[in-house]
C-alpha positions, 0 to 999 in steps of 0.5 A: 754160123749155121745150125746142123740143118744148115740154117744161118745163126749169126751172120759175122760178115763185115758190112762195110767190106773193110775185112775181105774174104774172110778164110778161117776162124778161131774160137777161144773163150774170149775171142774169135781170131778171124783169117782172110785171104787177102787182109794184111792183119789178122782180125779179132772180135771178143766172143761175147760181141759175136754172142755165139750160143 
């Protein structure tokens, strides 16, 4: 997540690579669903475990 200068704010990248190519997300109130190109299952994270400001 970047600010309006460009700045990263929260890197949600999977370290471990387990997640590729990550294509889109979707916020909700309690949720990021997370898209990629090549992932066979469509991935989720609980929004306050992302701590998104």
């Amino acid at each position: 997540m970047n600010d309006r200068e460009g700045k990263i704010m929260i890197d949600l990248q999977d370290s471990q690579g387990a997640y590729p190519e990550t294509t889109s997300v979707l916020e909700t109130t309690d949720k990021l669903y997370i898209q990629s190109l090549h992932a066979n299952s469509l991935a989720w994270l609980p929004a306050k475990q992302a701590a998104l400001p």
